[in-house]
N, C-alpha and C positions, 0 to 999 in steps of 0.2 A: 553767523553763529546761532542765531535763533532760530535760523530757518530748517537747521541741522538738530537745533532739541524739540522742535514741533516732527520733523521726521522720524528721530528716535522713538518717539514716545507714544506717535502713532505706530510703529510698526512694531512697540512693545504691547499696544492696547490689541494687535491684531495677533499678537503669536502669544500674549496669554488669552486672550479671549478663546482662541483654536483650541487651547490644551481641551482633550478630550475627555472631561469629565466622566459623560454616561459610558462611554464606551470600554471604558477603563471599569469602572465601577461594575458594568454587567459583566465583564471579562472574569475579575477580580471572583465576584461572588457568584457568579451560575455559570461563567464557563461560556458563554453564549456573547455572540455580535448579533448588540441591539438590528444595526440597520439591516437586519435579514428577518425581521419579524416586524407586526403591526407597520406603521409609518415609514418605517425605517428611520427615524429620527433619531437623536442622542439626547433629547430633554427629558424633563422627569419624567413625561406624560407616558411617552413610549417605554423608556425605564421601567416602571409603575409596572406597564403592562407585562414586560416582557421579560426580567429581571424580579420585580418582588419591592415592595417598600423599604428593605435595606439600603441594596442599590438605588431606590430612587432620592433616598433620602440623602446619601451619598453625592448623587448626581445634583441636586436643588444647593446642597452646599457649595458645592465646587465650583458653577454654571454663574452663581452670587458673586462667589468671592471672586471669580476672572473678570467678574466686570466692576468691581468695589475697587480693589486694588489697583489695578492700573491708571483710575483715574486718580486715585491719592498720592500715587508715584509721580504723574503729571502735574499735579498741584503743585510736589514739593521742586520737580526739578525745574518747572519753567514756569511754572507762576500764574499762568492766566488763565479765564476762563475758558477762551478759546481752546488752549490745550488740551482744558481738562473736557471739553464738550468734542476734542474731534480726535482725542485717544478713545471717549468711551463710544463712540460710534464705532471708532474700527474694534472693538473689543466684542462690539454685539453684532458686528461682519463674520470678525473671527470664529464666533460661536456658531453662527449659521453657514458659515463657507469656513469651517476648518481646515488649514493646509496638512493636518495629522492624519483627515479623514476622505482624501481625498476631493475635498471641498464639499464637503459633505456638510452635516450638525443637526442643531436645531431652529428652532422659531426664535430664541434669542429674546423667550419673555424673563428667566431667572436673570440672566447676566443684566436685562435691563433695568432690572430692580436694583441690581447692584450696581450699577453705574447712576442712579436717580436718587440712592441713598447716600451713593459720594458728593453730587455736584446740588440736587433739592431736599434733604434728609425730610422737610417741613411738607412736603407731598406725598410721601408713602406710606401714612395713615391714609390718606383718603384714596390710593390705589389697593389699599388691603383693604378697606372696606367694600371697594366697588367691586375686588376679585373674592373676597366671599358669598357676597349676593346674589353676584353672576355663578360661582360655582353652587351654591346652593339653588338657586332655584333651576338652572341649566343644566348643571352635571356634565356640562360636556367644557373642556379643557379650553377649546380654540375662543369658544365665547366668553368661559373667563378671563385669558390671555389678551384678545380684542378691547375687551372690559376697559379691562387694566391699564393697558397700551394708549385707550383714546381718554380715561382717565387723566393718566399723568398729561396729555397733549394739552387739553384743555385746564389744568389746572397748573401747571407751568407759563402756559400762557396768562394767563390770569393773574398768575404769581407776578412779570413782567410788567402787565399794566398798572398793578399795582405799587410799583417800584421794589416789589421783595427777591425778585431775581434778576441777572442780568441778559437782555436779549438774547446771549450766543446759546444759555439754559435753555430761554423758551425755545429756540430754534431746534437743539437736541429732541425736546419734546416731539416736536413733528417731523422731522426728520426718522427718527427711532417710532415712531409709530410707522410711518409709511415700509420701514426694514420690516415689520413683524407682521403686518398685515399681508404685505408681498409674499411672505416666507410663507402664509396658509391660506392662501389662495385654493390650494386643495381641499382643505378642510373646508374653507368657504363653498366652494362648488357641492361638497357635501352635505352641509348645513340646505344648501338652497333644495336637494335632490329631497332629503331628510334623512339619509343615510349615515350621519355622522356618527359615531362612538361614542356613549358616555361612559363617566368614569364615579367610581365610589369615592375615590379618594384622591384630590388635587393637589 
């Protein structure tokens, strides 16, 4: 029986994570599919760009709450942290391999906020400080997202040896860094090139 609410609850964190936030949103308000312009992504960033701050603002709420919500659904239906750390994983799959978008998405930095504000609430001060710093002084998106990403890794961890979290958290932590670093690997190759895009507004 339990092996069946750990399956439900993952394959709910994966088909709300999917919902297509940006894509909806740039649809919605300019008429346009994002992944035919910049990145071709459906996170804010490319939204931002290709859409308008409407939309993007749209898309950053939506991106949150797919990965917020399904882990507080996993808390209440099956109770563990395990649950609630390997529904918000598939939730932040979901978001970067969408089954809506052909498996398509994003980099899977908003839905991770919202999945870190479900299972560490006491870490996402210090990943919103580490993502203003990084976007203010960098301006470019994937460094703040990386920022943020190796943020939470190490401050989760940290959280654990301390005894303020339980193991299966810090594990999310590094685990969900390694989903988000993998997913901008492009961006990374452009970072090294110098070619990468910045942006006014993160």
């Amino acid at each position: 029986m339990q092996v069946l609410r750990y399956a439900a609850v993952m394959l709910l964190g994966y088909l709300m994570g999917s919902f297509p936030s940006g894509y909806l949103a740039a649809r919605a308000l300019k008429g346009i599919d994002p992944r035919r312009h910049g990145s071709g992504r459906t996170g804010g960033t490319n939204i931002l760009r290709s859409a308008g701050k409407g939309a993007a603002l749209l898309t950053v709420i939506g991106d949150f709450a797919k990965g917020l919500l399904p882990v507080l659904i996993a808390r209440s239906l099956v109770g563990t942290d395990a649950a609630a750390v390997v529904t918000g994983l598939t939730a932040v799959l979901g978001h970067n391999r969408s089954i809506f978008l052909r498996f398509g998405g994003g980099a899977g930095s908003m839905t991770n906020a919202g999945v870190v504000t479900a299972l560490a609430p006491h870490v996402v001060p210090l990943m919103a400080v580490a993502a203003f710093i990084a976007a203010r002084v960098s301006r470019i998106a994937a460094v703040t997202s990386i920022v943020a990403a190796a943020t939470m890794a190490v401050a989760l961890t940290a959280s654990f040896l301390l005894s303020l979290s339980p193991p299966a958290v810090a594990a999310y932590g590094v685990l969900a860094f390694a989903l988000i670093v993998f997913e901008l690997r492009p961006n990374i190759e452009r970072l090294r090139a110098g070619t990468e895009r910045r942006v006014d507004v993160y």
